[in-house]
Biopython code that builds the backbone (N, CA, C, O; Angstrom):
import numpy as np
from Bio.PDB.StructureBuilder import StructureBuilder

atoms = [
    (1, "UNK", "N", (-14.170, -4.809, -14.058)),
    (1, "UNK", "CA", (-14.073, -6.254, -14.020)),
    (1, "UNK", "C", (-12.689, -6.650, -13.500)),
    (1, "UNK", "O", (-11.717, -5.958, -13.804)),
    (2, "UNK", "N", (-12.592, -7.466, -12.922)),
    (2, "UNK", "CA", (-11.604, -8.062, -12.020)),
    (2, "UNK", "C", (-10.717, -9.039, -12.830)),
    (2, "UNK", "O", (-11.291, -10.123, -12.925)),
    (3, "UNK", "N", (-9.450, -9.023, -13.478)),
    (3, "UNK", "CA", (-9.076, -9.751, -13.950)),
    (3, "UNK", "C", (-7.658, -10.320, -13.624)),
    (3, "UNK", "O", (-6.685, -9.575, -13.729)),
    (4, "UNK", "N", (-7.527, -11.507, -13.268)),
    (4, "UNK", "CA", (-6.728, -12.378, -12.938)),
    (4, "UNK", "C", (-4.576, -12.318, -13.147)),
    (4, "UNK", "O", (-3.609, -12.608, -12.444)),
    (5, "UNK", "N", (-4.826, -11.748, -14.570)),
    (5, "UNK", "CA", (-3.496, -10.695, -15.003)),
    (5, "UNK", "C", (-2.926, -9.682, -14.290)),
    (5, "UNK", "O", (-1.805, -9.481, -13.822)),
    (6, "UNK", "N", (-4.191, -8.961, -14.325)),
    (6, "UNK", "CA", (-4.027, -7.979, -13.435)),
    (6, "UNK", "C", (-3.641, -7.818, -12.120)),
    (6, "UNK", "O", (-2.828, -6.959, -11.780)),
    (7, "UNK", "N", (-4.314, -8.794, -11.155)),
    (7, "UNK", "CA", (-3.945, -8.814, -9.619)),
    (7, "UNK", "C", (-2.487, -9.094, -9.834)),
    (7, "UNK", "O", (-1.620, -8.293, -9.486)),
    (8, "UNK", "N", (-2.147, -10.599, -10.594)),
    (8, "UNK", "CA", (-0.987, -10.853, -10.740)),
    (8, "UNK", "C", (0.500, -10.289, -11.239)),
    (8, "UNK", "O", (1.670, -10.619, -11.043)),
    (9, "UNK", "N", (-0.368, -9.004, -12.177)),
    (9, "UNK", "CA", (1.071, -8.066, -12.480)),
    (9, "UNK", "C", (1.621, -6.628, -10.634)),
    (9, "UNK", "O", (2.671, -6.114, -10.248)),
    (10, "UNK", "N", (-0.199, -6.610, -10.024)),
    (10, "UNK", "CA", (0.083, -6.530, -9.104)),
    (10, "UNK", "C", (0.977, -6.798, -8.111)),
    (10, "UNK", "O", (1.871, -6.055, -7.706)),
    (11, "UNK", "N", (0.627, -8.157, -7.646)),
    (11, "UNK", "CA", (0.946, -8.854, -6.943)),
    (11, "UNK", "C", (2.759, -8.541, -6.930)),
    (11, "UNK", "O", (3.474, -8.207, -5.985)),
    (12, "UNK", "N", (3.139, -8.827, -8.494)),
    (12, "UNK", "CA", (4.101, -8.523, -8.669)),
    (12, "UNK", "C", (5.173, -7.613, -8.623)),
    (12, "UNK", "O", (6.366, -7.872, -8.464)),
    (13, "UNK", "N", (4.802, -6.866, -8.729)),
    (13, "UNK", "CA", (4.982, -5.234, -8.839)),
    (13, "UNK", "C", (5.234, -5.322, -7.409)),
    (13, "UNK", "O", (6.342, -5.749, -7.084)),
    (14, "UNK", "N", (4.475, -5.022, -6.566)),
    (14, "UNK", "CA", (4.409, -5.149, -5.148)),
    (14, "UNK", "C", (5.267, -6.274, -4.259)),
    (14, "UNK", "O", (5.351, -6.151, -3.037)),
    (15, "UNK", "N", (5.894, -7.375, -4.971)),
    (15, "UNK", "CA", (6.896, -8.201, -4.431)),
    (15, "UNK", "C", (8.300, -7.615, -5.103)),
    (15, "UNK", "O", (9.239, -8.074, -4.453)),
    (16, "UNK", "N", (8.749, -6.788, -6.145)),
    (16, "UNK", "CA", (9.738, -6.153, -6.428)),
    (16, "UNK", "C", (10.204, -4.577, -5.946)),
    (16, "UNK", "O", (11.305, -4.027, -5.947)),
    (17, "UNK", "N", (8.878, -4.127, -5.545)),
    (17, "UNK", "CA", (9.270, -2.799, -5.086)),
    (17, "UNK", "C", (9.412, -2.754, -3.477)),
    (17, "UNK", "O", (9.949, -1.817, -2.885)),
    (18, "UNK", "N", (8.738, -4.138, -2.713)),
    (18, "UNK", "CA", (9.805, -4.270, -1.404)),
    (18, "UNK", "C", (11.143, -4.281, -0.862)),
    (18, "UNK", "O", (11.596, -4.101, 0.268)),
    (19, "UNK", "N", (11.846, -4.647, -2.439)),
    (19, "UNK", "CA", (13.430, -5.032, -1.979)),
    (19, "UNK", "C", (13.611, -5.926, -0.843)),
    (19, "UNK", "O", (14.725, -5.879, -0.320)),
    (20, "UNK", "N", (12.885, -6.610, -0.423)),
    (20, "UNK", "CA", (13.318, -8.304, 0.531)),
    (20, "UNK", "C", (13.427, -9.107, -0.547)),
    (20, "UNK", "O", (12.845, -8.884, -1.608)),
    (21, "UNK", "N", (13.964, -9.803, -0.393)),
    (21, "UNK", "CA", (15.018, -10.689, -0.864)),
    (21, "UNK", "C", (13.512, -11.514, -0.755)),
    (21, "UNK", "O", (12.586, -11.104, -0.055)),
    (22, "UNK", "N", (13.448, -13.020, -1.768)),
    (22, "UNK", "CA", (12.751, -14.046, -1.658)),
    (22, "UNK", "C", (12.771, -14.542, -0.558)),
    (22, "UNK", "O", (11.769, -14.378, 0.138)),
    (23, "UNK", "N", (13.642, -15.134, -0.144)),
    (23, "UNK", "CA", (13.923, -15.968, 1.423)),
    (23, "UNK", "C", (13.509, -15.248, 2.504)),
    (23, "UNK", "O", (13.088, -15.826, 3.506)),
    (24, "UNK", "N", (13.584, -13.852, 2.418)),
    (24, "UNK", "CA", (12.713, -12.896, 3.393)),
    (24, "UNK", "C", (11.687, -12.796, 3.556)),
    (24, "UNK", "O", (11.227, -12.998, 4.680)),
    (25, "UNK", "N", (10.837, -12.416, 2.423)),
    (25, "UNK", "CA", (9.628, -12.235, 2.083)),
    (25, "UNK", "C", (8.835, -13.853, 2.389)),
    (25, "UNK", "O", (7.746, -13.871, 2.963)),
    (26, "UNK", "N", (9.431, -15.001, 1.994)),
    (26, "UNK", "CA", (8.799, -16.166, 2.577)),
    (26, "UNK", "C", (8.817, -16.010, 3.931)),
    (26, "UNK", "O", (7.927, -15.645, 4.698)),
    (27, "UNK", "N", (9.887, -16.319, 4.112)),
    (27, "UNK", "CA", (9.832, -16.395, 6.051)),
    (27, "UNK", "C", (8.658, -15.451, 6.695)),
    (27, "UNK", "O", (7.818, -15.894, 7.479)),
    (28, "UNK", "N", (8.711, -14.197, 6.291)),
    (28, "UNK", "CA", (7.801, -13.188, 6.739)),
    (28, "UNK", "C", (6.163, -13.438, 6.665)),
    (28, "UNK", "O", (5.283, -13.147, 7.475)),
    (29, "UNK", "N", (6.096, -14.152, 5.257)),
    (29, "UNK", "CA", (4.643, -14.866, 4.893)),
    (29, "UNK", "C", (4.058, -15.883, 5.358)),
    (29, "UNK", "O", (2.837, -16.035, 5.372)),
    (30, "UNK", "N", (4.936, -16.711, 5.804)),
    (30, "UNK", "CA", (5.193, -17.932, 6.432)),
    (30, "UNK", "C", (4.844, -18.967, 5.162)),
    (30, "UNK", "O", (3.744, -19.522, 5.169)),
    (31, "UNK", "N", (5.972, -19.273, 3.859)),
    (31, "UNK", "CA", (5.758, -20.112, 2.436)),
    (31, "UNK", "C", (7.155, -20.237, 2.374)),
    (31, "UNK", "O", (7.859, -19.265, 2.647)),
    (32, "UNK", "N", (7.682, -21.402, 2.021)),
    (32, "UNK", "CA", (8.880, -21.604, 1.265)),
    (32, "UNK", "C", (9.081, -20.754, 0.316)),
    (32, "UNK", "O", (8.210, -20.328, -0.443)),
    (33, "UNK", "N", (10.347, -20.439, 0.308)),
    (33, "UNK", "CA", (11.180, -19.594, -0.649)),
    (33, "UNK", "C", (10.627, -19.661, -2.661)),
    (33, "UNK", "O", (10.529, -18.761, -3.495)),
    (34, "UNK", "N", (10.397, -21.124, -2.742)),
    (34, "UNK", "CA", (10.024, -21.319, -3.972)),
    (34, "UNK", "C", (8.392, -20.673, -4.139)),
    (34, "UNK", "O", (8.044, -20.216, -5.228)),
    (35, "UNK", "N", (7.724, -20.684, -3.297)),
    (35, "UNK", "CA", (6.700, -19.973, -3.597)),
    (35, "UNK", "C", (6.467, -18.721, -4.392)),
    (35, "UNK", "O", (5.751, -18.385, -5.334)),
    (36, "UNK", "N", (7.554, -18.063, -3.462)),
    (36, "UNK", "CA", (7.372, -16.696, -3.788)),
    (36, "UNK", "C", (8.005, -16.553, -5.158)),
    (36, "UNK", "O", (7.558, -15.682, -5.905)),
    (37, "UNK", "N", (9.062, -17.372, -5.581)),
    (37, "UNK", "CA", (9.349, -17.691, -6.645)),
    (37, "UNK", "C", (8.556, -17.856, -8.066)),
    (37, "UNK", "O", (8.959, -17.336, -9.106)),
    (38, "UNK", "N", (7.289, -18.711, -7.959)),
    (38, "UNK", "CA", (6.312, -19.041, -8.403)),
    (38, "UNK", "C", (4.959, -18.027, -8.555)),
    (38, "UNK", "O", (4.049, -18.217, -9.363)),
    (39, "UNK", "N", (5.026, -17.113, -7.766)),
    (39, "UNK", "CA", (4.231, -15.772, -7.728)),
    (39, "UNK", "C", (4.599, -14.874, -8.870)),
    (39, "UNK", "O", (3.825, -14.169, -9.519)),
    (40, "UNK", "N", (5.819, -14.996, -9.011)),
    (40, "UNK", "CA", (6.383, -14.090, -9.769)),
    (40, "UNK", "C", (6.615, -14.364, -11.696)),
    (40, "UNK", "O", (6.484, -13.667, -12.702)),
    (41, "UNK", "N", (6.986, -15.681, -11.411)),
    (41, "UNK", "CA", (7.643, -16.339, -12.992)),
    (41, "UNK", "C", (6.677, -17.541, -13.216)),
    (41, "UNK", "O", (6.775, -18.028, -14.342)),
    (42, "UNK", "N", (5.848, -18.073, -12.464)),
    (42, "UNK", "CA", (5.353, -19.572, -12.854)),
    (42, "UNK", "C", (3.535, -19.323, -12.964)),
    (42, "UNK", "O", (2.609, -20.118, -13.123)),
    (43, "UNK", "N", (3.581, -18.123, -12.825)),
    (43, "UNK", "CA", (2.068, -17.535, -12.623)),
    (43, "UNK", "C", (1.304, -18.435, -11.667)),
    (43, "UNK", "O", (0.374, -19.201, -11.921)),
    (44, "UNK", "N", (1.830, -18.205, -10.652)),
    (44, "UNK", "CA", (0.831, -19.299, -9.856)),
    (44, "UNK", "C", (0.147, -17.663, -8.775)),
    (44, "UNK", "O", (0.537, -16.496, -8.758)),
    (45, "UNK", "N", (-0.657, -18.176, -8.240)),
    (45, "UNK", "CA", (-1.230, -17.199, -7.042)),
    (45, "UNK", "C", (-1.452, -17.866, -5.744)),
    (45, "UNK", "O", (-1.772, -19.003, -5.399)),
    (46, "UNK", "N", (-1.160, -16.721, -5.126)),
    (46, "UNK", "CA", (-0.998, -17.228, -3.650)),
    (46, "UNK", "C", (-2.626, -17.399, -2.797)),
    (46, "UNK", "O", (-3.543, -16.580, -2.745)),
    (47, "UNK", "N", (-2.548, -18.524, -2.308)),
    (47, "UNK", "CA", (-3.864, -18.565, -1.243)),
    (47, "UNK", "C", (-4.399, -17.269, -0.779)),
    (47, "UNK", "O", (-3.775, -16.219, -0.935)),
    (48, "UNK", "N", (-5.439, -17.335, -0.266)),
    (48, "UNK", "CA", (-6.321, -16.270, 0.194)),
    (48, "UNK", "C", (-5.382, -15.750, 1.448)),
    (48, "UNK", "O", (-5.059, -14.613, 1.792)),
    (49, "UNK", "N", (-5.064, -17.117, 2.016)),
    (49, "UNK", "CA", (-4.778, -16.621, 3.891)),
    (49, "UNK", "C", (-2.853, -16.016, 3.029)),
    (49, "UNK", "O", (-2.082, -15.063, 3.145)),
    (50, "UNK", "N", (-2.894, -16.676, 2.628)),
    (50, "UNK", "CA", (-1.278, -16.019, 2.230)),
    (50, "UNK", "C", (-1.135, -14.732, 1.571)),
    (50, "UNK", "O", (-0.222, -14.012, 1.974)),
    (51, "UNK", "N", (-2.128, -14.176, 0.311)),
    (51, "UNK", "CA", (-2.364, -13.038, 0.274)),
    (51, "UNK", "C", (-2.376, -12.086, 0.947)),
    (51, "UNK", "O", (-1.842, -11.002, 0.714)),
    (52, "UNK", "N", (-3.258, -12.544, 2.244)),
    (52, "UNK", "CA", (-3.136, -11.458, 3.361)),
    (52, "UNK", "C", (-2.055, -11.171, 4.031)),
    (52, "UNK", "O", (-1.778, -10.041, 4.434)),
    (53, "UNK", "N", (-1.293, -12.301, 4.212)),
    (53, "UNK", "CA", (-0.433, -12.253, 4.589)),
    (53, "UNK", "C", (0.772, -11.386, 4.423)),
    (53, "UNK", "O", (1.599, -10.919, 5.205)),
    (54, "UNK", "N", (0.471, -11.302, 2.351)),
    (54, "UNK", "CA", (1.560, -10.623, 1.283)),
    (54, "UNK", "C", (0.960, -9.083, 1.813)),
    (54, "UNK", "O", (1.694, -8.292, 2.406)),
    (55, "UNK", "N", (0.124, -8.914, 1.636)),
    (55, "UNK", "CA", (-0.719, -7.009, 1.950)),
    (55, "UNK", "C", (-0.315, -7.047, 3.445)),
    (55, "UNK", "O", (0.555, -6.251, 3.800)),
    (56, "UNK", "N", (-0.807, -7.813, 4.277)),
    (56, "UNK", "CA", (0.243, -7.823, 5.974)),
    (56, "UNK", "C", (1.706, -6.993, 5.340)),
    (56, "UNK", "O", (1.740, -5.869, 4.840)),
    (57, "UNK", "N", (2.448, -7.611, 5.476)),
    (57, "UNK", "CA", (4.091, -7.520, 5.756)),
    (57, "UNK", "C", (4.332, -6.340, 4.423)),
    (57, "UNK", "O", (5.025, -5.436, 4.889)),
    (58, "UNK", "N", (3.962, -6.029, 2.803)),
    (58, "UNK", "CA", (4.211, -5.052, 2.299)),
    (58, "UNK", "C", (3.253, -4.325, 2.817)),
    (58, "UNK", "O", (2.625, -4.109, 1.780)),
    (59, "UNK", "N", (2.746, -3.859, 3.525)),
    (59, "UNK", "CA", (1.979, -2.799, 3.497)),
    (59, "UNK", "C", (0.754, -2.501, 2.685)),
    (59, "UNK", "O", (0.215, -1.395, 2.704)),
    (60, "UNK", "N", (0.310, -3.551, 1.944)),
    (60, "UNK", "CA", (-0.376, -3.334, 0.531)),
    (60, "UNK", "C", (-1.965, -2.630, 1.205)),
    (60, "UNK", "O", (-2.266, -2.681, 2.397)),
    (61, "UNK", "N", (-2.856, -1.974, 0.065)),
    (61, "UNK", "CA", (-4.189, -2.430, 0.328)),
    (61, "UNK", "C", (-4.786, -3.149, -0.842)),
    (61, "UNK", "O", (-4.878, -2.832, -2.027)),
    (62, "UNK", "N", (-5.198, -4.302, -0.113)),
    (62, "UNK", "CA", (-6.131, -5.555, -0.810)),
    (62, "UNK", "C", (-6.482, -5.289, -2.243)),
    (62, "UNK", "O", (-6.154, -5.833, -3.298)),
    (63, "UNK", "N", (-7.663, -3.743, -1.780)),
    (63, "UNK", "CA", (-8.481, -3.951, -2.950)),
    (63, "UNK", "C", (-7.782, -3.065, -3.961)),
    (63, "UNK", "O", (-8.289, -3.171, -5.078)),
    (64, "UNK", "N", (-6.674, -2.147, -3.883)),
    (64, "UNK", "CA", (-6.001, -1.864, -4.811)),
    (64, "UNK", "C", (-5.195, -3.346, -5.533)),
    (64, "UNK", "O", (-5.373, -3.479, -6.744)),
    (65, "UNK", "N", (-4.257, -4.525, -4.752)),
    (65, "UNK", "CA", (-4.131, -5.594, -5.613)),
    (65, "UNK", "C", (-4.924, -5.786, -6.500)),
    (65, "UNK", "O", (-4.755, -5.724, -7.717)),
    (66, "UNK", "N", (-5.994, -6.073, -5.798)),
    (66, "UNK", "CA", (-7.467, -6.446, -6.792)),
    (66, "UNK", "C", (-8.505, -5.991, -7.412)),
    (66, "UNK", "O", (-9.530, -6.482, -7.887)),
    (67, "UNK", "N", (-7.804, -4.400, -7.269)),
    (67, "UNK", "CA", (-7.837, -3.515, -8.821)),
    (67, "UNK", "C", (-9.652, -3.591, -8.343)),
    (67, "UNK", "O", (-10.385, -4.210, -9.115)),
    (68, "UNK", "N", (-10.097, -3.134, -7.445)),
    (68, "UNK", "CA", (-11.070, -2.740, -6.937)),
    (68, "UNK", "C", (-11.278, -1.339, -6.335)),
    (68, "UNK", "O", (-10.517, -0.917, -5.464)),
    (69, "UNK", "N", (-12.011, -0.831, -6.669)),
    (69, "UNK", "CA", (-12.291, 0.791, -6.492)),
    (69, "UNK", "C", (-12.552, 1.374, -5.367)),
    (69, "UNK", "O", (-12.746, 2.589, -5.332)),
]
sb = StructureBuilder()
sb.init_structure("model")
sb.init_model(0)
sb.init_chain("A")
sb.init_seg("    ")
for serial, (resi, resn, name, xyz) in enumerate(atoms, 1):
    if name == "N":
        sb.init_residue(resn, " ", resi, " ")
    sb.init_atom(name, np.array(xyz, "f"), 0.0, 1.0, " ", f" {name:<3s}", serial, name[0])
structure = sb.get_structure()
């Protein structure tokens, strides 16, 4: 089961073990700086097209974020 915590401790994990800086990682995503901000501490989640965006530029795969098999 797919749970919402989860992508998000993802998500997370995966925006700290890049080492870009916030202001990087936006620019690269194409989101203001506070976004990425908000990914991290305000539990918000990023759009679909911006997600991709986040697995684009780290390298991620999707369905590991989303803890899919």
């Amino acid at each position: 089961m797919i749970k919402i915590d989860n992508i998000r401790e993802n998500i997370i994990e995966a925006i700290k073990q890049s080492q870009l800086s916030q202001a990087e990682l936006a620019r690269r995503i194409g989101v203001c700086q506070q976004a990425i901000g908000q990914y991290l501490y305000q539990n918000k989640m990023p759009s679909l097209e911006t997600f991709a965006n986040l697995c684009a530029v780290l390298d991620l795969d999707a369905n590991e974020i989303l803890c899919i098999k």
